[in-house]
N, C-alpha and C positions, 0 to 999 in steps of 0.2 A: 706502471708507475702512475701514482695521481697527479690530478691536477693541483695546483700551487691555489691556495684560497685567493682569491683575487680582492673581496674583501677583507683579509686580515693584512694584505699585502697594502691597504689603501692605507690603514691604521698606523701599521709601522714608524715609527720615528714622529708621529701626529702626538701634537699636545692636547690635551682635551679638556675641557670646561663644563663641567656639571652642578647645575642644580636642583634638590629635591634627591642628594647625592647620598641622605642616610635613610630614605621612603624605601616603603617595599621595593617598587619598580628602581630606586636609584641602588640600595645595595645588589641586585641581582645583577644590574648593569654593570658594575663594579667588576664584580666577581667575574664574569663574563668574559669581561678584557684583559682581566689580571692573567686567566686561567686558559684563553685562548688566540691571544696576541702580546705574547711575551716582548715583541719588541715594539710595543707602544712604550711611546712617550711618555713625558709626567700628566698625571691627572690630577688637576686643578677642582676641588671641592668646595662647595661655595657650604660655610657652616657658620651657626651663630652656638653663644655656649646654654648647654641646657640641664635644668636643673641641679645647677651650681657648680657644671663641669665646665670646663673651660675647650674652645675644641681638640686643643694639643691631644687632653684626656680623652673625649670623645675617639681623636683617633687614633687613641693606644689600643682600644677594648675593640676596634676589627676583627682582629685574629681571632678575638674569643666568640664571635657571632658564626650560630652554624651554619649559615649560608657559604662560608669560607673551607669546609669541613675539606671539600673535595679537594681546593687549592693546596689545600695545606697537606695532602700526601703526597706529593710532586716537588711543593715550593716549600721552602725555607720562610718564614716572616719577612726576609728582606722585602720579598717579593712587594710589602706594602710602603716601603719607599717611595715606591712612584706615587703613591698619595702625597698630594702638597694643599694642607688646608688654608683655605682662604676665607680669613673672618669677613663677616657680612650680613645680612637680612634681604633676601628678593621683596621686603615687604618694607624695606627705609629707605629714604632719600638715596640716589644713585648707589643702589643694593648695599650699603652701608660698607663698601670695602674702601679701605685706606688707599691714597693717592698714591702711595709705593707699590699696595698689591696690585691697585687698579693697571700702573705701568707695566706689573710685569706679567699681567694678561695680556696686555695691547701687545707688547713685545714676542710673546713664546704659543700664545693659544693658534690652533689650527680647527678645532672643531669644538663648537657650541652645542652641548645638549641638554636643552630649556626641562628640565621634570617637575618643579617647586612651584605647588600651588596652594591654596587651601582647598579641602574636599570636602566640608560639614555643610550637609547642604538646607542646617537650621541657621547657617551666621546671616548674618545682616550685610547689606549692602556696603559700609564705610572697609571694614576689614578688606571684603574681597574683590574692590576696586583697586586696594590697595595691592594688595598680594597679587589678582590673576590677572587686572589689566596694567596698571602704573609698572609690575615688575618684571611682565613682558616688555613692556614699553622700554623699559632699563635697562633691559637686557640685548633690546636687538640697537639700541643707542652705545652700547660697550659693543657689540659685534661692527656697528657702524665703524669704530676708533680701528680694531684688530687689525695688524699691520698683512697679517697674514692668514685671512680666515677662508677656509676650502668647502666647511659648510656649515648653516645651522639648521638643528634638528630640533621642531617644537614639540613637546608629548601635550596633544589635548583630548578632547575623550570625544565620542561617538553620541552624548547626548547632549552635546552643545545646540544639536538639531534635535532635540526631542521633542517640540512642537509639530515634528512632521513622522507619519508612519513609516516612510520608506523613504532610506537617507543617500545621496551618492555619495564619491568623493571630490568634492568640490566645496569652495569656500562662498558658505551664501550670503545672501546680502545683510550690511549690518541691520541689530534686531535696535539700533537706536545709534541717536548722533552719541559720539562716545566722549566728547568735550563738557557737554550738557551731563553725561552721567558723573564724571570726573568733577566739576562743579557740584554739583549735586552735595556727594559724597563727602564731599571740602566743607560744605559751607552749611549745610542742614545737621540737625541735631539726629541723633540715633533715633531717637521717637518720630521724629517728620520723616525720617526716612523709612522707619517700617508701617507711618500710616502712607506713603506713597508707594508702597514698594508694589502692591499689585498691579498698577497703573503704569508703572515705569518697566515692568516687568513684563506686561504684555502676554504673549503667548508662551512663555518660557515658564519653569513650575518651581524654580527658584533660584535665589543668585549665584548658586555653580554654574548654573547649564548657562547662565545672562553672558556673565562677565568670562568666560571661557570662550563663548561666542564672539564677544569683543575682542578679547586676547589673539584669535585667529586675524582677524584684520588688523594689529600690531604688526603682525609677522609678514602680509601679505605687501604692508606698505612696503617694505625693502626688498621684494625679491626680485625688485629690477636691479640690484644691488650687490648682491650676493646670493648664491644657492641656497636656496631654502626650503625645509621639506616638513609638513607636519602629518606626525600622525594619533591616529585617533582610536584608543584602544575602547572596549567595550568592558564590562564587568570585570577586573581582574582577577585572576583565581590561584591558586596555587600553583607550584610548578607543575609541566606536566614529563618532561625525563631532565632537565638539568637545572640548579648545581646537582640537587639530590629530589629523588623522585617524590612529589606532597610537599616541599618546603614552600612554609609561609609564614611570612612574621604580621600578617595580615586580621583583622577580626570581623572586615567588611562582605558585605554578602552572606552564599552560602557558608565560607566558614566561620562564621560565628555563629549562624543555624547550628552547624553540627557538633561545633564546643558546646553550646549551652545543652542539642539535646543528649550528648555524650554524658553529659552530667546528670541528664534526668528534667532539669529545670523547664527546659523548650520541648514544649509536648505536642503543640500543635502551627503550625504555619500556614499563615497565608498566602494564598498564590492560586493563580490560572494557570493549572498544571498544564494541560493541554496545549497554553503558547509557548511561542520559542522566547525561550530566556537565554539572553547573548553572553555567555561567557567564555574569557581567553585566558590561557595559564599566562603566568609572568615570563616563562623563561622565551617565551613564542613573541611578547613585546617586546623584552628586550633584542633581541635576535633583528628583527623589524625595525627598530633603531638604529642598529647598525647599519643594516641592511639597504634602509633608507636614506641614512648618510650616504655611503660609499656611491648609491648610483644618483643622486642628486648632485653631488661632488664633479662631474664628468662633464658639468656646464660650467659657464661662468656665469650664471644667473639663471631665474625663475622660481615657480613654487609648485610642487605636487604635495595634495594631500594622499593618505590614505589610511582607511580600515582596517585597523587590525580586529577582526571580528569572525564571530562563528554562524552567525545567524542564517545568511546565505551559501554557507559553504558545508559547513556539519553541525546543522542545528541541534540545540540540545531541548528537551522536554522535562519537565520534573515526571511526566508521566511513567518517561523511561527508567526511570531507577524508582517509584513509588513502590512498586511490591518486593523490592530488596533492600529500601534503605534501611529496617528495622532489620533487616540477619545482619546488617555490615556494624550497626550500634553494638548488638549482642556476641560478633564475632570478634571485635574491638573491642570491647570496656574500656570503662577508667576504674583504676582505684581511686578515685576522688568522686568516685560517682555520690550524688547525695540524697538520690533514686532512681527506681528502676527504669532506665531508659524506654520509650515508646514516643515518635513519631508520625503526626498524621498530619494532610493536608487539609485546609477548608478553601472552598473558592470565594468567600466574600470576606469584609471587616466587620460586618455586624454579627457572623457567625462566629468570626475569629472573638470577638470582643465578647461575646455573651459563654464560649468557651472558655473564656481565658481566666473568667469570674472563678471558674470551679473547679480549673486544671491547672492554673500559674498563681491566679491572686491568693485563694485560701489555703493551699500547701503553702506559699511562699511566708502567710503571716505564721504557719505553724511549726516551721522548716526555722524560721529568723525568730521566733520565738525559744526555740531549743537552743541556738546558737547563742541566745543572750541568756541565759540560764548557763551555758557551758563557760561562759566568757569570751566568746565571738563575736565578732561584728556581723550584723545585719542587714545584709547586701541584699537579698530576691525580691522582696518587695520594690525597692526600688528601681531595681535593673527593671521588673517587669511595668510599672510606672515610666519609666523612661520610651521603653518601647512602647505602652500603648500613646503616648503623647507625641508620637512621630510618626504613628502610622497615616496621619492624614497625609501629612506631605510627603511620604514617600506612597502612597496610595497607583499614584500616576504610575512608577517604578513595578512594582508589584502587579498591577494587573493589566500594564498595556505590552503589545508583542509590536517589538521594530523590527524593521529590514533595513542593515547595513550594508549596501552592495560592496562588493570590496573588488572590481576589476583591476583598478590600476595596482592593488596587493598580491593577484593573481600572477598580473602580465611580470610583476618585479619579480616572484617566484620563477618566472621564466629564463627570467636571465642570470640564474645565477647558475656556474657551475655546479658538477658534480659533487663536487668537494664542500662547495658553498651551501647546498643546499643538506645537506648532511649538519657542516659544523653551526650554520646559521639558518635553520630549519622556519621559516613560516610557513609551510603547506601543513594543514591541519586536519587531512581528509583521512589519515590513518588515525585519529583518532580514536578511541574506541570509549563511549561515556560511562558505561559502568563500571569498567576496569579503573578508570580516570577516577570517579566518586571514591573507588575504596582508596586507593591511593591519597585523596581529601583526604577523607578521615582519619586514615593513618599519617600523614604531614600534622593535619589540625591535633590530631593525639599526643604527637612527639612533640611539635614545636611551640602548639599554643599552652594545651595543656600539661605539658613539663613530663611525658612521663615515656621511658622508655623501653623497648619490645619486654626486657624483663619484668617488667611491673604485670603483664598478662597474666601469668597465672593466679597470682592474687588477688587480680583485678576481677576473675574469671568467679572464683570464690566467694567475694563481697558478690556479684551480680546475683549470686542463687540466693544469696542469705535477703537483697533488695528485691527480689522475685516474688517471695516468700514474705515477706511486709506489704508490698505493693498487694498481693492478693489477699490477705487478713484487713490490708484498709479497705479494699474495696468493698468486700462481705461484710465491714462493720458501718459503711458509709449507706452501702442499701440496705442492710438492717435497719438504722436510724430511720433514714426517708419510709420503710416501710411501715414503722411502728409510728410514727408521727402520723402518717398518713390514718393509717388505721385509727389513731387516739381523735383525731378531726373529725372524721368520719362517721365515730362510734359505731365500725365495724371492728368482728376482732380479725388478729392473725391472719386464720387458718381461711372467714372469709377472703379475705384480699388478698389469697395466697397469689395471685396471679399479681402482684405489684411486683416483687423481683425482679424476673425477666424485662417488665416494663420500662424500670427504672433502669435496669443493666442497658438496653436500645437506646434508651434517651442517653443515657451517659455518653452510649458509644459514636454518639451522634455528634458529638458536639465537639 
C-alpha cells in the first residue's frame, strides 16, 4: 500500500493566493493543484482585465488553454470553480483590489504564492520598482493582515545574483538602500532615470536581476513573522513529463530559438556551447513550490531560499545536442516553414552579427518583400532588427556559465516520501537532455507554432520542395559572387574556377 502524499495532505482544505496566476509558471501551477490535490481549497487569482476582456472572460477561456488537456480527461469543467478571481494589479496602489476582495483574502487565504513580476529585461527602472519591489512589498503587507497564513511562497529567479559566478542559497546583502531607489523612481523623470541607471545599478546587468534582488529582502523582512520560503528558478523551459510532455506557452529562451529555426528564419545562434547553460522544465518549478510551501509550513517562522536549477546537478551544454539539433528540425518540420531549416552555433556577437547580414538580414528583405507583393505583412526584418538590438544587453546571459549550488533543493528532495517524490518530483538527475530537446521541439511545434502530429506529412513534403530552393539559391548566390568576382578582376570563369568551393567555405563559416 502506498504512502498517503504528505504534501498534498498539507494542501487539502488550504485556500490559496496566487499571483502572476495566468504566466507560464502560474498556469502550470494551476493545473497542478487542480489535477493533483482535488481537495484543495478556493484558489484566489489575483487578475487585471486584458485586452478588453474583463477577468470574469479571461476566466472562462481556462478550459480551452492546453495546459488543462490532461485535467480535463478525469475532471468535468466544474473542477474550475475553485478559481475565484480577484480583480487587481501587483503593480497599483495596495495591488489595486477592492476593500471587500481585500477582506475576503484577510479572512479565507491560508497560503501566499507571490509569481507576478515584470521579466523585459529592456524596461526601465520606474515600471519595475513598481511591479518587482513596491508589489512584493504589497504583498507580504496583505500577508502581514491574513488572519490565518501557514506560508508564503516567493518565485524569484537565480540571476538576481548574476554579478556573481557561483551562487548559494542564501539571501545576500542588499545591492542598495531600497527607500533611496523607491524615491528615486517617484520622483525622477524616465530620462534621469535611464541616464542614472548604470550607476544605481552597479554590478547588476539590468533592472530585472536589481529590483528582484530587492524584492528578496521585502520577503526576508517578515520571516520573523511568518514562514516564508523563496525560490529561485533558473532559465525556464518547457515541461519535462507533466501536464503534457513539451508544453509551453512560453517564447523565452531556447524555445523561441527553435520556433524561429523550425521556420527556417533563425539560422544561426549565439552562445558558448561548451558552458553550462542552466535550464529547468516548468513542471519541476512548479512541483518545488509546492514542495517548498509544505516543508516551510512545519515552523512558525523563518526564511529558506532555494535553487530550483540544473547547472550543479545535471548540467546541460548546447554542445551536447549540436550534432542532432538539425535531424530533430528535419525530423519535425512545420508546414509553415518559410525555409529550409538549418541551425548553427557561433561563439562570439561580432560573428553572430557579420552572419546575421547574409543569413537573417538579406533573405529577411527578400522573404518581406514577397510577402508584400502577396498582400502580407512584413514581419522578418523586423523581428530580426529587434534581436540584433538586444544582443548587447543580453550578451552577459549568453556567454557567461553560473553555478547554482542547490543543497538546501537536494536535502528537501530528501525528505519527501516515496509517494511525494513521484507525484512532486524535483530530483532532476534522470534527466536525460537529448530526449528532453526533442520533446522542445515537438511542445514548441504544437503549442507555439499551432500545428499538430497530422500536419507532418505535409509538412514533410513542403520541407523537400524548401530543400530544393534552398540548394538552387545557394548555386545562384555563388554563381553571382563568382561572376562579380571574376568581372572585377578581369579574369574570366574558367580562370577563377577555384572561387566556388571558396565562397561555399566562407559562406559555411559564418
Amino acid at each position: 500500500m502506498s504512502e498517503e502524499s504528505q504534501v498534498g495532505a498539507f494542501y487539502a482544505g488550504k485556500n490559496i493566493f496566487i499571483t502572476g496566476g495566468t504566466g507560464f509558471v502560474g498556469l502550470c501551477l494551476i493545473e497542478k493543484i487542480l489535477r493533483t490535490i482535488p481537495d484543495v481549497g478556493k484558489i484566489y487569482l489575483l487578475m487585471r482585465p486584458k485586452k478588453g476582456k474583463e477577468i470574469s472572460e479571461r476566466l472562462q477561456e481556462f478550459p480551452t488553454n492546453p495546459v488543462f488537456e490532461k485535467l480535463l480527461t478525469t475532471e468535468s469543467k466544474d473542477v474550475f470553480n475553485k478559481l475565484v478571481p480577484i480583480s487587481g494589479d501587483v503593480g497599483s496602489q495596495d495591488l489595486g483590489i477592492s476593500s471587500t476582495d481585500r477582506q475576503t483574502l484577510i479572512d479565507n487565504v491560508n497560503v501566499v504564492i507571490h509569481s507576478a513580476a515584470t521579466l523585459d529585461f529592456e524596461e526601465s527602472l520606474k515600471p519595475t520598482v513598481k511591479i518587482n519591489i513596491l508589489g512584493t512589498r504589497q504583498v507580504m503587507e496583505l500577508c502581514q493582515q491574513i488572519k490565518s497564513l501557514k506560508v508564503m511562497v516567493h518565485v524569484s529567479s537565480a540571476y538576481v545574483n548574476s554579478y556573481l559566478k557561483e551562487v548559494d542559497e542564501k539571501v545576500y546583502d542588499s545591492p542598495a538602500d531600497v527607500e533611496s531607489v523607491i524615491s528615486m523612481a517617484d520622483k525622477l523623470t524616465e530620462q534621469a532615470l535611464i541616464d542614472l541607471e548604470k550607476t544605481i545599478l552597479k554590478k547588476h546587468p539590468n533592472t530585472y536581476t536589481f529590483t528582484k534582488h530587492l524584492a528578496e529582502h521585502e520577503v526576508k523582512k517578515c520571516a520573523d513573522k511568518f514562514p516564508c520560503t523563496i525560490v529561485r528558478p533558473t532559465m525556464i523551459v518547457a515541461s519535462w513529463k507533466e501536464p503534457v510532455i513539451g508544453w509551453t506557452c512560453s517564447k523565452v529562451g531556447p524555445q523561441g530559438f527553435l520556433m524561429g529555426a523550425a521556420k527556417g528564419v533563425v539560422r544561426r545562434l549565439p552562445l558558448a556551447k561548451d558552458n553550462i547553460a542552466d535550464y529547468i522544465p516548468v513542471d519541476v518549478v512548479v512541483n518545488q513550490l509546492l514542495v517548498a510551501g509544505w516543508n516551510a509550513a512545519k515552523s512558525t517562522s523563518g526564511l529558506t531560499v532555494y535553487h530550483c536549477s540544473s547547472s550543479t546537478q545535471r548540467p546541460f551544454r548546447w554542445s551536447i545536442i549540436e550534432p542532432v539539433v538539425n535531424d530533430i528540425l528535419h525530423n519535425y518540420p512545420l508546414k509553415s516553414a518559410v525555409w529550409y531549416p538549418y541551425l548553427s552555433f557561433v561563439p562570439s556577437l561580432w560573428l553572430f552579427r557579420l552572419s546575421a547580414i547574409f543569413v537573417h538580414f538579406i533573405p529577411a528583405v527578400l522573404l518581406d518583400t514577397l510577402l508584400r507583393i502577396m498582400g502580407g505583412k512584413p514581419i522578418l526584418f523586423r523581428l530580426h532588427k529587434n534581436v540584433w538590438n538586444s544582443l548587447n544587453r543580453l550578451e552577459i546571459f549568453i556567454f557567461t556559465e553560473w553555478k547554482f549550488h542547490n543543497k538546501n533543493t537536494r536535502e528537501l528532495n530528501d525528505k519527501l516520501n516515496k509517494t511525494d517524490k513521484e507525484k512532486f518530483y524535483i530530483n532532476i538527475e534522470s534527466m536525460y537532455w537529448e530526449e528532453y530537446f526533442v520533446n522542445l521541439h515537438l511542445g514548441v511545434r504544437r503549442y507555439l507554432n499551432k500545428e499538430s502530429e497530422k500536419t507532418l506529412p505535409a509538412a514533410k513534403n513542403k520541407q523537400t520542395i524548401l530543400k530544393m530552393v534552398h540548394i538552387v539559391w545557394q548555386v545562384l548566390v555563388i554563381t553571382l559572387v563568382w561572376f562579380i568576382f571574376a568581372l572585377v578582376t578581369g579574369l574570366t570563369m574558367i580562370q577563377t574556377s577555384w572561387c566556388p568551393p571558396v565562397i561555399y567555405l566562407f559562406y559555411s563559416l559564418l
